[in-house]
N, CA, C and O atoms as a DFTB+ gen file, in Angstrom:
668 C
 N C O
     1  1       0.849      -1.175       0.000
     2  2       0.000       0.000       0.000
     3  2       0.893       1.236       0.000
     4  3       1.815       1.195       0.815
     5  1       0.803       2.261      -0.712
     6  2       1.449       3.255      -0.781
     7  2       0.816       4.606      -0.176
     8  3       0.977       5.665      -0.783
     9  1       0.186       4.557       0.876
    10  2      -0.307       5.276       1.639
    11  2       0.346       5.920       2.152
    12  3       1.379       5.395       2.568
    13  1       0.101       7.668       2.470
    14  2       1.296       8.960       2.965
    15  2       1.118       8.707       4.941
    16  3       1.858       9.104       5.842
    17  1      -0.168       7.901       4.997
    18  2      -0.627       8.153       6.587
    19  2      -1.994       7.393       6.801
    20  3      -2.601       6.557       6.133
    21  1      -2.163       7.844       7.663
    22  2      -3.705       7.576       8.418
    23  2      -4.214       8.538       8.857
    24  3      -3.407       9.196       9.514
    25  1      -5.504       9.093       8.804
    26  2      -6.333       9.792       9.346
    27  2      -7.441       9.165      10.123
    28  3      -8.381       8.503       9.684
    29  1      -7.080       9.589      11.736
    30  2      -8.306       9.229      12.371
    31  2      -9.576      10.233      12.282
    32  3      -9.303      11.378      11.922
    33  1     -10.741       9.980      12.527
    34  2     -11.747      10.965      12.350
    35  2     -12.190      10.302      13.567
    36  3     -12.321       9.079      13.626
    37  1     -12.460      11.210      14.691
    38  2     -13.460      11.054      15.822
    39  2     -14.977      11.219      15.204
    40  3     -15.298      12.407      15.208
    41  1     -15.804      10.522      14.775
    42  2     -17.003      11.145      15.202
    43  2     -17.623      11.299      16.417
    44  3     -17.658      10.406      17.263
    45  1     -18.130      12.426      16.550
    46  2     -18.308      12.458      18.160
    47  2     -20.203      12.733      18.351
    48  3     -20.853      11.953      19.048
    49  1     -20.680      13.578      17.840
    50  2     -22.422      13.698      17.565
    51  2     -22.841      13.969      16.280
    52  3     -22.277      14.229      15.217
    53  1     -24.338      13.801      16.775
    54  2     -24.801      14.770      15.459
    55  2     -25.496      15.652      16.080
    56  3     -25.655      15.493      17.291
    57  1     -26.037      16.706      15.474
    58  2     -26.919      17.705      15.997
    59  2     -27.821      18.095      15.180
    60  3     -27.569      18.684      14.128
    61  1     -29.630      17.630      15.828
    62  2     -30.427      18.112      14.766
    63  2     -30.433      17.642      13.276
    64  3     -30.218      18.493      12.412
    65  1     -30.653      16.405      12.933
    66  2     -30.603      15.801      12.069
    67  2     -32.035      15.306      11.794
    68  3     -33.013      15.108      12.514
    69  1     -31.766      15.170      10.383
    70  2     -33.411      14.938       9.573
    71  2     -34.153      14.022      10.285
    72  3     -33.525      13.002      10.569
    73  1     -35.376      14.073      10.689
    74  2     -36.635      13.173      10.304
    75  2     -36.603      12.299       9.193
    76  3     -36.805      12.781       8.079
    77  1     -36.325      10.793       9.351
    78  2     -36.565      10.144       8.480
    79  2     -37.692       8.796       7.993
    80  3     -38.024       8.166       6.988
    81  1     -38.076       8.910       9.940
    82  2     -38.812       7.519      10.280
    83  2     -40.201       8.706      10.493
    84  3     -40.291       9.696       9.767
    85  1     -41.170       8.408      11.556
    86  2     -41.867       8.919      11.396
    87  2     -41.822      10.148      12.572
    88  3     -42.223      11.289      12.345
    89  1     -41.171       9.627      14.070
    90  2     -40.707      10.713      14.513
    91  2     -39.372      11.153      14.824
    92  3     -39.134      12.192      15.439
    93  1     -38.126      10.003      14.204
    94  2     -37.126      10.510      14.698
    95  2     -36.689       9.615      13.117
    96  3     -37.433       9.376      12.166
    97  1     -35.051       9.222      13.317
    98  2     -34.242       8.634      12.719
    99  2     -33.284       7.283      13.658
   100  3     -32.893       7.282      14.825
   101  1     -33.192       6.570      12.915
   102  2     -32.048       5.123      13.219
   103  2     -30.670       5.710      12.486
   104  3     -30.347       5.188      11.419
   105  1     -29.883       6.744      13.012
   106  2     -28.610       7.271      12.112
   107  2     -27.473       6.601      12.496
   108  3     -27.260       5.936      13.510
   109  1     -26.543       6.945      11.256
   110  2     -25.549       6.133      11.263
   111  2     -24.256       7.114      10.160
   112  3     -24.630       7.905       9.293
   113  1     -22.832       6.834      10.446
   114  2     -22.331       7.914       9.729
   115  2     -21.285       6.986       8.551
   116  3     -20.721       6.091       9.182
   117  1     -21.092       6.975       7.818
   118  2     -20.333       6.679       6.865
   119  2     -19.298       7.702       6.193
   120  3     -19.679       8.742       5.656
   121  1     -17.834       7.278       6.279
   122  2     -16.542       8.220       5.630
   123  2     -16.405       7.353       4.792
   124  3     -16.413       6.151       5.057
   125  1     -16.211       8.000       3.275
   126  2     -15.655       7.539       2.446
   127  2     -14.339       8.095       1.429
   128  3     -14.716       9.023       0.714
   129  1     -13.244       7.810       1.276
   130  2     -12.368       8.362       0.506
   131  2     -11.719       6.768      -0.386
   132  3     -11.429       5.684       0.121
   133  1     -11.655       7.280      -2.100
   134  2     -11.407       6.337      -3.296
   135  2     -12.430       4.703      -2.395
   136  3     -13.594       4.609      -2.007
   137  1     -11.531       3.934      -2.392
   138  2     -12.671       2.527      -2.602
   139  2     -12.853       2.480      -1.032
   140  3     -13.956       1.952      -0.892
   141  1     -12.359       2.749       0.182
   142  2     -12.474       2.851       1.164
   143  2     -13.610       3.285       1.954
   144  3     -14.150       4.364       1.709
   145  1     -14.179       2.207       3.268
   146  2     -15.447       2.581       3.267
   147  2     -15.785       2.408       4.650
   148  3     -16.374       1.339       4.808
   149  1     -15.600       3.209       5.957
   150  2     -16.062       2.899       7.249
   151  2     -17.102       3.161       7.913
   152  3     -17.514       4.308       7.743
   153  1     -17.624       2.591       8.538
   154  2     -19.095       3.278       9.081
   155  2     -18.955       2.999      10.887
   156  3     -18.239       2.214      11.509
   157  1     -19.988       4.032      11.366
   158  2     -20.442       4.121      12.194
   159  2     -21.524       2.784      12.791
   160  3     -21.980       1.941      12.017
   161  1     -21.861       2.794      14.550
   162  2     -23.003       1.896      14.546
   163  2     -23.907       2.850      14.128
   164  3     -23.597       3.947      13.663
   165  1     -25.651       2.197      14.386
   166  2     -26.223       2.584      14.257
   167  2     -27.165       3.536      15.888
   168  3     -27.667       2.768      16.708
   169  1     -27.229       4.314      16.027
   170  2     -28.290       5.234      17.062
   171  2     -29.539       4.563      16.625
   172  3     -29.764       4.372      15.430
   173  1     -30.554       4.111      17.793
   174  2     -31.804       4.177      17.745
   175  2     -33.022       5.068      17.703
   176  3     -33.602       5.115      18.788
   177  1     -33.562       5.787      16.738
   178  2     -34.594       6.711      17.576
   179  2     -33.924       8.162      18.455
   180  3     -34.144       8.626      19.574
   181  1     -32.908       8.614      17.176
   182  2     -32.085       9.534      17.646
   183  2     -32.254      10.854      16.636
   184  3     -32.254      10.659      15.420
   185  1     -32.338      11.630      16.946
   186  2     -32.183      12.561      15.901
   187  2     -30.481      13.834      16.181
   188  3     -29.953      14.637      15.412
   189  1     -30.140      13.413      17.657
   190  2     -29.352      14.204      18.440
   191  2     -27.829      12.927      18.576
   192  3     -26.836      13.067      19.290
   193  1     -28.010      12.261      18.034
   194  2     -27.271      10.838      18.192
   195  2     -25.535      11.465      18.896
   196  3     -25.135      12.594      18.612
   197  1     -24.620      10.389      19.904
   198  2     -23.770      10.647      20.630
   199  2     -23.282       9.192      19.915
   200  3     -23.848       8.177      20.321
   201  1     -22.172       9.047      18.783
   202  2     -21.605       8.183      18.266
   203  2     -20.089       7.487      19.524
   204  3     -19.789       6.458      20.130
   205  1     -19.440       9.253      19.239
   206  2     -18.053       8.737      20.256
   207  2     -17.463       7.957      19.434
   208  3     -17.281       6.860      19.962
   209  1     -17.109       8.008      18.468
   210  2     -16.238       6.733      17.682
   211  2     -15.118       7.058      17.059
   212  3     -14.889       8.258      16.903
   213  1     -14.070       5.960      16.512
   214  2     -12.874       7.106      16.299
   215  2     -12.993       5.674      14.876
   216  3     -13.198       4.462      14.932
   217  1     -12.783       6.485      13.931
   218  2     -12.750       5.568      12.079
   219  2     -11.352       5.716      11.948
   220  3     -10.758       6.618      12.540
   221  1     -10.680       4.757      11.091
   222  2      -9.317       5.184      10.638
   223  2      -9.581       4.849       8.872
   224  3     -10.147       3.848       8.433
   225  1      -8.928       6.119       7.955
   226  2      -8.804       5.561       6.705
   227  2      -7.068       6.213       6.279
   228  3      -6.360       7.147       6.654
   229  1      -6.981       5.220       5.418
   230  2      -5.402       5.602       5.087
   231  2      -5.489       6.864       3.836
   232  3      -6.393       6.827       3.001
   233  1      -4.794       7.587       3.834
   234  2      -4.818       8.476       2.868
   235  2      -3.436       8.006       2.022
   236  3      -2.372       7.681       2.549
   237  1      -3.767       8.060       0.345
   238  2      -2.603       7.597      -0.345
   239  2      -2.376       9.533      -0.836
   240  3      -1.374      10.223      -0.646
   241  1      -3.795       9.971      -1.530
   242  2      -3.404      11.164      -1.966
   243  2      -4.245      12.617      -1.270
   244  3      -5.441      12.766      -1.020
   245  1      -3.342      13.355      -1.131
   246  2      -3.679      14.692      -0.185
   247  2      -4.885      15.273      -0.784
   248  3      -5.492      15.958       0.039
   249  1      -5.545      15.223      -2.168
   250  2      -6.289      15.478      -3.074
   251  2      -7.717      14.996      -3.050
   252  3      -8.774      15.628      -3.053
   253  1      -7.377      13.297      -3.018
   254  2      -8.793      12.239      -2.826
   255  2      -9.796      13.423      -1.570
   256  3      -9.413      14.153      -0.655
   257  1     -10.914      13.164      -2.033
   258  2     -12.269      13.595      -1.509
   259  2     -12.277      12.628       0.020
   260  3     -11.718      11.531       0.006
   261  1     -12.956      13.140       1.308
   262  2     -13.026      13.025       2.514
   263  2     -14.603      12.872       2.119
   264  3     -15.014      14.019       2.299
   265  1     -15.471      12.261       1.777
   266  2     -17.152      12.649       2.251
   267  2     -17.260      11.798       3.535
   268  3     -16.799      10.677       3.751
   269  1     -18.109      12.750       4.467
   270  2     -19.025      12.379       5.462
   271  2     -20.366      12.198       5.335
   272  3     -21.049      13.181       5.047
   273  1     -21.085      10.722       5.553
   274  2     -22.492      10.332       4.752
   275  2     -23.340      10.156       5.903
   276  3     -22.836       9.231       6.539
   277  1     -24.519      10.633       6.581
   278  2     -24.886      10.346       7.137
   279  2     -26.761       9.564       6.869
   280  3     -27.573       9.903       6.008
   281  1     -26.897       8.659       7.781
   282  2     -28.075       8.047       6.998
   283  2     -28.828       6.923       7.854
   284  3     -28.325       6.166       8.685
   285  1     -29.840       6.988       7.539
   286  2     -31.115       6.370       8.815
   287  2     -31.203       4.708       7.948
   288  3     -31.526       4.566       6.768
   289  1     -30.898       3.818       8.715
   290  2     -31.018       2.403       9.144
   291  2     -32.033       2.507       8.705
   292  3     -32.643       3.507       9.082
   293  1     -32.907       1.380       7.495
   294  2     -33.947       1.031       7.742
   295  2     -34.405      -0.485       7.573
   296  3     -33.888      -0.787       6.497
   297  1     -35.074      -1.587       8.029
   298  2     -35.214      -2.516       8.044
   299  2     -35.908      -3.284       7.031
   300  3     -35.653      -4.483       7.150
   301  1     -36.715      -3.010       6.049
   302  2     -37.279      -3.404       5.297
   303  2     -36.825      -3.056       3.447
   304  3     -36.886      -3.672       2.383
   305  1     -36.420      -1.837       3.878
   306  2     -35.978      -0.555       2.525
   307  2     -34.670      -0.506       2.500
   308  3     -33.847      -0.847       3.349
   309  1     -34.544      -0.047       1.438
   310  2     -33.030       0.886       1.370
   311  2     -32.388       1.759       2.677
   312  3     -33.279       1.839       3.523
   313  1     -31.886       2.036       2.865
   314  2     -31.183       3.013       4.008
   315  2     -31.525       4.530       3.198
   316  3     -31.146       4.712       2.041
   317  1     -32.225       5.486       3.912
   318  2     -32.343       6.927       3.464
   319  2     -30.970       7.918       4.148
   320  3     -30.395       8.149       5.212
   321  1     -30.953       8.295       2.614
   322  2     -29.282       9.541       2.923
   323  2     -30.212      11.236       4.291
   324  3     -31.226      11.924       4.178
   325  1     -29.578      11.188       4.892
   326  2     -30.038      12.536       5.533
   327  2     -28.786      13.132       5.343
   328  3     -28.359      13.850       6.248
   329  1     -28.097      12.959       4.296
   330  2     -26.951      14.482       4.449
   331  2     -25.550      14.177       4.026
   332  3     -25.236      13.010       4.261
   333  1     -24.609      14.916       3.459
   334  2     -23.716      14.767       3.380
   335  2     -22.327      15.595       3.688
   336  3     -22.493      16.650       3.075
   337  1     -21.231      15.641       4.236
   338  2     -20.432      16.647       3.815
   339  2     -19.209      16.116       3.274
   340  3     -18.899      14.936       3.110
   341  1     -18.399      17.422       2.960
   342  2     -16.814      17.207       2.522
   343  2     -16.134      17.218       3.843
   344  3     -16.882      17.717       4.683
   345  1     -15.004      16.854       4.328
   346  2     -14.029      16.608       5.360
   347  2     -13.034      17.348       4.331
   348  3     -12.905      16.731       3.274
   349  1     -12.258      18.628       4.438
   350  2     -11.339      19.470       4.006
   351  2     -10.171      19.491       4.937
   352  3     -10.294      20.221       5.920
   353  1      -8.974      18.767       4.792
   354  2      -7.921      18.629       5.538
   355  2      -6.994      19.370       5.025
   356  3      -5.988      18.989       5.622
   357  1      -6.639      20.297       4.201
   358  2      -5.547      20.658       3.606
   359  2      -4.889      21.849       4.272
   360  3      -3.722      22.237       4.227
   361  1      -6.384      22.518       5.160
   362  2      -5.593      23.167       6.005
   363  2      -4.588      22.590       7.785
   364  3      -3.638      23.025       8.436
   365  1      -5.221      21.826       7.848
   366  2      -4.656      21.007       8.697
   367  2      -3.176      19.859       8.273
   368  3      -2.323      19.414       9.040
   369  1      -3.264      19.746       7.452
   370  2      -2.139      19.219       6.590
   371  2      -0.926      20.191       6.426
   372  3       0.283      19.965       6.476
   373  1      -1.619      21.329       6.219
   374  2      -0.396      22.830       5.936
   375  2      -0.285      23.242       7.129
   376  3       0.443      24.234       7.154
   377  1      -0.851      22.805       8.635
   378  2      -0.161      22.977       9.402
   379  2       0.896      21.918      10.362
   380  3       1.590      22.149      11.352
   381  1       0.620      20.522       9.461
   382  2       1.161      19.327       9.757
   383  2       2.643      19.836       9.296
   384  3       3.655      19.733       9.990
   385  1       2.580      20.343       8.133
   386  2       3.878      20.501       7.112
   387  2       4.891      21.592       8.419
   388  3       6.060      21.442       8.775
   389  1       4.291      22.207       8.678
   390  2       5.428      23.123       9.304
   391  2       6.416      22.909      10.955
   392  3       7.141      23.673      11.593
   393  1       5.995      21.568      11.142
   394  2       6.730      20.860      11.938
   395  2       7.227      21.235      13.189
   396  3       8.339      21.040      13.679
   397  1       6.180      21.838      13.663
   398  2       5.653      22.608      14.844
   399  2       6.081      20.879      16.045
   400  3       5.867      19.706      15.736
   401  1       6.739      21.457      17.431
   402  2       6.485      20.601      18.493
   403  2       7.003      20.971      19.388
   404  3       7.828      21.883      19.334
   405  1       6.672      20.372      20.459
   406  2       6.945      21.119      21.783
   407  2       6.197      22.267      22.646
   408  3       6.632      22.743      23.695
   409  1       4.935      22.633      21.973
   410  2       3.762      23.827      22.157
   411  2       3.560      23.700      23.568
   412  3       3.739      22.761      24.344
   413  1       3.215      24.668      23.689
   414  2       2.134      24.387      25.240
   415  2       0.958      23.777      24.708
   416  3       0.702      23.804      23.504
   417  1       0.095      23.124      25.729
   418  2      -0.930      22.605      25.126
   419  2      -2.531      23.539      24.906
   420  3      -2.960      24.547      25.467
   421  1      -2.977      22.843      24.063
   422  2      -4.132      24.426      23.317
   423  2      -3.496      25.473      22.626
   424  3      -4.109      26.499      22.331
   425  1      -2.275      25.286      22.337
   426  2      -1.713      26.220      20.936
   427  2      -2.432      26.261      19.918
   428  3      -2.372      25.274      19.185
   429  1      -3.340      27.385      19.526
   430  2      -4.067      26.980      18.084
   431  2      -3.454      27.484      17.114
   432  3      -3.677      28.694      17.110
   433  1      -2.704      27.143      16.174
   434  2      -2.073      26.814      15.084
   435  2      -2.576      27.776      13.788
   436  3      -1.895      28.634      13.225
   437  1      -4.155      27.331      13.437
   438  2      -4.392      28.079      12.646
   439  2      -5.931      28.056      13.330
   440  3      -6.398      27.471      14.308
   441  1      -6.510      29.022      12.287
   442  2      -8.138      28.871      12.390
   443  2      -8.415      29.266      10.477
   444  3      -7.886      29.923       9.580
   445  1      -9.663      28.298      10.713
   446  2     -10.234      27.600       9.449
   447  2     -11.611      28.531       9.383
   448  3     -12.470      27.916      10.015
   449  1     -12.070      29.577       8.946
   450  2     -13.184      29.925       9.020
   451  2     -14.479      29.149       7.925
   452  3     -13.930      28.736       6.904
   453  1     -15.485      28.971       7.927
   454  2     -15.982      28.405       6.879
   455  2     -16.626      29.276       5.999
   456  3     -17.092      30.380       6.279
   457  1     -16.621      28.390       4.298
   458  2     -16.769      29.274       3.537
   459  2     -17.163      28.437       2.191
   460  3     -17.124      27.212       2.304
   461  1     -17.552      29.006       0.884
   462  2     -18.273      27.954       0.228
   463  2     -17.530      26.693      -0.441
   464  3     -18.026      25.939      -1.279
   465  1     -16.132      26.618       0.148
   466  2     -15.199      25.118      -0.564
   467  2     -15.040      24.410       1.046
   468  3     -14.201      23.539       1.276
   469  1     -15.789      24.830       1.871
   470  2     -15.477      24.177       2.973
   471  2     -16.899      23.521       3.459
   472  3     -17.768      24.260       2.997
   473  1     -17.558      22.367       4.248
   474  2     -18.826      22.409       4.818
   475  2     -18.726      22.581       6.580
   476  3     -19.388      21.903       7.367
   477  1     -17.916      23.458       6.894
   478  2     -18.144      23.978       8.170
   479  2     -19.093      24.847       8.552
   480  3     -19.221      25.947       8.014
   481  1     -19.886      24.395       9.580
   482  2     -20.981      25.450      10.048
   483  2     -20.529      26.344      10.782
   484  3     -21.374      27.237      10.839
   485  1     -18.994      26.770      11.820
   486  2     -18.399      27.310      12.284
   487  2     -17.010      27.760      12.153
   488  3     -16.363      26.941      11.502
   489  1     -16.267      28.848      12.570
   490  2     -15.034      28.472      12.607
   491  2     -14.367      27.219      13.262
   492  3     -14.835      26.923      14.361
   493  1     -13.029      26.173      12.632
   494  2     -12.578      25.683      13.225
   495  2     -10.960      26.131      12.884
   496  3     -10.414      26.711      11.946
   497  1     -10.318      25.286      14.708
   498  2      -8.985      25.577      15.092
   499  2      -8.882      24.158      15.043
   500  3      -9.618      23.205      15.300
   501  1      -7.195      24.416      14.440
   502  2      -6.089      23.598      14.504
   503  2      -5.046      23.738      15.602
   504  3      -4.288      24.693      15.770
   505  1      -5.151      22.445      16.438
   506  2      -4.642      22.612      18.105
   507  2      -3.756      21.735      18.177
   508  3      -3.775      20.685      17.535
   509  1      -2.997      22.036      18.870
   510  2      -1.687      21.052      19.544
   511  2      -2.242      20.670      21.272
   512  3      -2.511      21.447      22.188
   513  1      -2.262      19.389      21.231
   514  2      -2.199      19.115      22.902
   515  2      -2.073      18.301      22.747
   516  3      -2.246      17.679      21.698
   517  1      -1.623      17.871      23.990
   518  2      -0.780      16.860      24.366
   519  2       0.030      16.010      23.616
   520  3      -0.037      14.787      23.494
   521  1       1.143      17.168      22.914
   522  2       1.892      16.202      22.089
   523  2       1.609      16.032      20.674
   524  3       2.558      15.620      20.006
   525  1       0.277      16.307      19.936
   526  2      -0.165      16.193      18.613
   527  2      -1.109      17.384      18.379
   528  3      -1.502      18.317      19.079
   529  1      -1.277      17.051      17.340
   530  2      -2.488      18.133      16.202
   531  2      -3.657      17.828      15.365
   532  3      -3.840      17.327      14.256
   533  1      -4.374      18.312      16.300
   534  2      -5.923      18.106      16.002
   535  2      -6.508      19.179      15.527
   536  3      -6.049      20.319      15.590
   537  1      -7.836      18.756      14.895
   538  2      -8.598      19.767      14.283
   539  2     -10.121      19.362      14.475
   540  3     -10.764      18.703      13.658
   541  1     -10.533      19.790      15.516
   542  2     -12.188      19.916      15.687
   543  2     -12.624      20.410      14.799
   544  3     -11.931      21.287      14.284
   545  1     -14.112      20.068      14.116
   546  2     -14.895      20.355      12.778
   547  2     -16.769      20.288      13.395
   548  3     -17.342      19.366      13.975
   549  1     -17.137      21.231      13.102
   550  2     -18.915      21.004      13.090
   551  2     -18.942      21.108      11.515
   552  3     -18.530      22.156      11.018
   553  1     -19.359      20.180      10.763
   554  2     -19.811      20.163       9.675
   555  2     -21.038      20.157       9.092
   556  3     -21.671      19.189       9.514
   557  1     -21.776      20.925       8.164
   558  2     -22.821      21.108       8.117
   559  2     -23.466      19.981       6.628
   560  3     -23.037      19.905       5.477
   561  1     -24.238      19.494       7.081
   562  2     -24.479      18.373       6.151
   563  2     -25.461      19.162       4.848
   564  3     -26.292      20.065       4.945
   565  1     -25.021      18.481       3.761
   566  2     -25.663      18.811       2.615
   567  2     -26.697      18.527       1.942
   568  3     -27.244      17.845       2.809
   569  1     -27.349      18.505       1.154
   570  2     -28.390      17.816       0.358
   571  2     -29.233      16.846       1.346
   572  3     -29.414      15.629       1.325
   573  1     -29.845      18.257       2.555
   574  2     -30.785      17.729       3.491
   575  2     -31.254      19.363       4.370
   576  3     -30.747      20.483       4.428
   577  1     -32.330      18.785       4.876
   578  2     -32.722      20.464       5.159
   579  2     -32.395      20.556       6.388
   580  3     -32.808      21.541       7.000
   581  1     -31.583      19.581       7.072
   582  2     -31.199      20.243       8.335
   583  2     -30.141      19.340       8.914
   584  3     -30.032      18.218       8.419
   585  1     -29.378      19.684       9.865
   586  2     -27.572      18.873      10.139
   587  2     -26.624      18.854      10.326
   588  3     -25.833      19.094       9.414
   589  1     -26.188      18.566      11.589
   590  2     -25.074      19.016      11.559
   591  2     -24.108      17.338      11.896
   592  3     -24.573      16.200      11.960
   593  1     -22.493      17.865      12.073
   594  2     -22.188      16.533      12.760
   595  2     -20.489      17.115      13.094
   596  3     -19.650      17.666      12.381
   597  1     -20.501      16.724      14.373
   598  2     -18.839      16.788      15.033
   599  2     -18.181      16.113      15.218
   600  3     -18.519      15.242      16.020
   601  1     -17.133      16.059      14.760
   602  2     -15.883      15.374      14.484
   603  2     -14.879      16.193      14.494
   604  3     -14.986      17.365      14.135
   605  1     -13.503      15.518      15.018
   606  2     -12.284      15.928      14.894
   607  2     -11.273      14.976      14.470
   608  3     -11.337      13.875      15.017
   609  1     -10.220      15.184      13.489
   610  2      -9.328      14.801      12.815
   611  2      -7.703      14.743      13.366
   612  3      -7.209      15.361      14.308
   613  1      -7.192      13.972      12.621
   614  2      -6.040      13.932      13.943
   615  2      -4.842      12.685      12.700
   616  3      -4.955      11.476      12.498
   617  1      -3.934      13.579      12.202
   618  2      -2.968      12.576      11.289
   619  2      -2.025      11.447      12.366
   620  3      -1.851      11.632      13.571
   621  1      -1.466      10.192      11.501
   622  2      -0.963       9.383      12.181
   623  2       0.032       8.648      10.951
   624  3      -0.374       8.337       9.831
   625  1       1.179       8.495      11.377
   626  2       2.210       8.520      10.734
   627  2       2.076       6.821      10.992
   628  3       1.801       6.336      12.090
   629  1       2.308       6.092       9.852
   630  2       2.550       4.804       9.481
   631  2       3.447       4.400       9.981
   632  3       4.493       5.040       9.875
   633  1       3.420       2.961      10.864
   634  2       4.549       3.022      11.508
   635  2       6.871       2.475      10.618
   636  3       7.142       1.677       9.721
   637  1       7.370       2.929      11.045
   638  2       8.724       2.682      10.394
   639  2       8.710       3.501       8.774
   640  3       9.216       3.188       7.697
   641  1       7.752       4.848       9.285
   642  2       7.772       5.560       8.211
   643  2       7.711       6.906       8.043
   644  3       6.568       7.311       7.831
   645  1       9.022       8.180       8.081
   646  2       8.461       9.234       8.172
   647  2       7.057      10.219       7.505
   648  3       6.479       9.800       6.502
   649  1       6.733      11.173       7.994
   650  2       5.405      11.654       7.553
   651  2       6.066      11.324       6.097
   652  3       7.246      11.471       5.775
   653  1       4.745      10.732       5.132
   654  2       4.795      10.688       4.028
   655  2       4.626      11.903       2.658
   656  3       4.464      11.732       1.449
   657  1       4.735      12.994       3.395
   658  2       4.289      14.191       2.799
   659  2       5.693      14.979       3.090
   660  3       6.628      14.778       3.865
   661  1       5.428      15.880       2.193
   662  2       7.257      16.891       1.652
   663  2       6.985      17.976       3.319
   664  3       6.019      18.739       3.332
   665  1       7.694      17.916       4.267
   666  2       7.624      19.151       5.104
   667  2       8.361      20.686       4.884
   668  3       8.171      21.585       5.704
């Protein structure tokens, strides 16, 4: 595998997410980048769902698409999409590159405001603690009338392999 790394993605909630059943949703989150495909469990009867989960996908290219899929379990049917976003790491990557260590902890690095190549519903910061660099994200889900979902990102170097990217 010629992969530069790993990216963990915490999913951590959702907030306010579609109606899909009749009063709530069975949600569930799906990351996908090239053929790679991890999912979340499923929440029962959640529309506010508390996942807590940490996905790992390997990244080969800094370029490949991050989507975040989110989508209601259903037992008889197809599974219904409530939403989607992009996961945009490149600013977090450009602060991977500059080889920052030793911070106090809660150094924020950069801040990411959102904007229309990004699906952030807020500003997010790029933080150093304890030792690494993270990037908390509220992402605002797409092609659904309402959604959000939090997650934070966090690179991981392959092991017996420096970062795979030019610093």
């Amino acid at each position: 595998m010629d992969a530069l790394g790993l990216l963990r993605i915490r999913v951590r909630r959702g907030m306010n997410l579609a109606v899909r059943d009749t009063r709530s949703s069975d949600p569930y989150v799906v990351i996908e980048s090239g053929s790679q495909r991890v999912k979340t469990r499923v929440i029962k009867d959640n529309c506010n769902p508390v996942w807590d989960e940490e996905l790992t996908i390997y990244v080969k290219d800094l370029n490949d698409s991050i989507v975040l899929s989110v989508y209601d379990k259903d037992t008889f049917t197809g599974d219904d999409s409530m939403g989607n976003a992009r996961i945009d790491i490149k600013p977090y990557i450009e602060c991977l590159r500059m080889g920052l260590k030793d911070l106090p902890d809660g150094t924020r690095i950069d801040r990411v405001a959102p904007s229309s190549e990004n699906c952030l519903a807020d500003e997010s910061f790029v933080v150093w603690n304890k030792g690494k660099m993270t990037q908390d994200m509220i992402l605002r889900l797409r092609n659904v009338e309402c959604g959000e979902v939090d997650v934070q990102i966090e690179w991981l170097d392959l092991p017996g392999c420096s970062r795979g990217f030019k610093i």
